[in-house]
Structure formats: structure tokens, C-alpha cells
C-alpha positions in Angstrom: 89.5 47.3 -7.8 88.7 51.0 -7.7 85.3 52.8 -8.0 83.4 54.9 -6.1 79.9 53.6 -3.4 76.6 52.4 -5.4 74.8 55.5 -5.9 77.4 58.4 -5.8 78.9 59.5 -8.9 82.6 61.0 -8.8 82.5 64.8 -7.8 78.7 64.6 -7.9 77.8 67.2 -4.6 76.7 65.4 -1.3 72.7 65.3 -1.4 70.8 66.6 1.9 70.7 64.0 4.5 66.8 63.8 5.2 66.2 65.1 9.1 65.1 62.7 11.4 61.5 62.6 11.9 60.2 62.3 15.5 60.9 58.9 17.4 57.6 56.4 16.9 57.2 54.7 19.9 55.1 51.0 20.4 52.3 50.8 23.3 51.2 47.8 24.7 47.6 47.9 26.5 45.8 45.5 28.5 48.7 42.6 28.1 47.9 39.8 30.8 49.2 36.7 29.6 51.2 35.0 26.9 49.3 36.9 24.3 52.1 39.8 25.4 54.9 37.8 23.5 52.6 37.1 20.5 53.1 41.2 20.2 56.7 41.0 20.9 57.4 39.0 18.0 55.3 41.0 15.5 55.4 44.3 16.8 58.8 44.5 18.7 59.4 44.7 22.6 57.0 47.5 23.8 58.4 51.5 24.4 55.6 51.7 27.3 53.1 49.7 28.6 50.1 50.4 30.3 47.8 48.6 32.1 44.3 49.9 30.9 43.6 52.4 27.9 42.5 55.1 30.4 42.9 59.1 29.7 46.7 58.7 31.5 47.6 56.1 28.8 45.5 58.2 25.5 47.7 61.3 27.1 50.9 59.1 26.4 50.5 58.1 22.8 51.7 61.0 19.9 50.8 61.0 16.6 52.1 58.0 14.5 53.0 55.8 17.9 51.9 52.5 17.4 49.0 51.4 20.0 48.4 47.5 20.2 45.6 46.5 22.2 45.2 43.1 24.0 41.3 43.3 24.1 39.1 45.5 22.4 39.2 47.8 19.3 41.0 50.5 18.7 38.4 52.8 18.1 37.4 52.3 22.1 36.9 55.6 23.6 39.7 55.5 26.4 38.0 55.0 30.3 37.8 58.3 32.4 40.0 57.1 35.5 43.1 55.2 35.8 43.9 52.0 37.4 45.8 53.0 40.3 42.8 55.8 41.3 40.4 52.7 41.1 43.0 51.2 43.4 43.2 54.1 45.7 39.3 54.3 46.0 38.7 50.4 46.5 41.5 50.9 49.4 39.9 53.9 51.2 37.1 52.0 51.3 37.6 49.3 52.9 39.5 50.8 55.3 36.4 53.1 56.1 34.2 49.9 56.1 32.2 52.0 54.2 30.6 51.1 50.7 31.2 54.5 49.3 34.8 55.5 50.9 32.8 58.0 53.4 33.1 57.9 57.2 29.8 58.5 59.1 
């Protein structure tokens, strides 16, 4: 049998390949628990994960990534500080023996 691909005709010129677009990447926020493979199945294993949606993780998300949220909605403003600087502070602080991180 002889013929030519579904969709090219026989000395037809080659049509533009259309440019790929940039790369959509999938965000997982907040995942704790088995709820993180619920997401897996619908939304496909995660490009980045982050722990909390803090100004760090709003930074990391381009135009047309997909954000998926474990609590919350996704209009939530992002939170001003990341986890690991909560960290840091709760640290300092009890190393000082101080309630607010400052020596006396």
C-alpha cells in the first residue's frame, strides 16, 4: 500500500511548526497527608512543592502554572514570611529564653 501521512497532501509545502509556548509547571501547597496523592492522580506529580503559600512560593508561580492548594482558596492573599524564617525566629528564641528573640 502506498499513500502519503493523514493530513499532508503530495507536494503540498510543509506548514509552520507552531513554537513552543513556555513550560506550565504544577505547584503543590500545603500537602500534609494522603490528600498529596489525591492531586497526583488528577493533576500529575508536582513541578515544585511548597510548604505554605507565602510571598517565596507567590514569587515562584508564572503565568498559566497550575497552583493546587491543600487548604484554602485560591483567591488567599499569600502570608508575608516564609516558613523556614518562622523557624529561624521560634529558634532564636528559645535559645535567648526570651519571648521576643531579644537578650536583656
Amino acid at each position: 500500500m502506498t499513500g502519503v501521512p493523514h493530513g499532508f497532501a503530495e507536494g503540498a509545502p510543509e506548514r509552520p511548526r507552531p513554537r513552543p509556548g513556555p513550560a506550565r509547571l504544577v505547584h503543590f501547597v500545603g500537602f500534609r497527608d494522603d490528600r498529596y496523592w489525591n492531586a497526583v492522580r488528577v493533576f500529575g506529580p508536582p513541578d515544585m512543592i511548597h510548604r505554605n503559600w507565602d510571598v517565596y512560593a507567590a514569587n515562584d508561580v508564572a503565568e498559566g502554572d497550575i497552583v493546587v492548594h491543600a487548604r484554602g482558596e485560591w483567591t488567599d492573599m499569600p502570608r508575608s514570611f516564609s516558613t523556614e524564617a518562622e523557624e529561624n525566629r521560634r529558634a532564636r528564641r528559645a535559645l535567648s529564653g526570651t519571648r521576643s528573640g531579644r537578650s536583656r
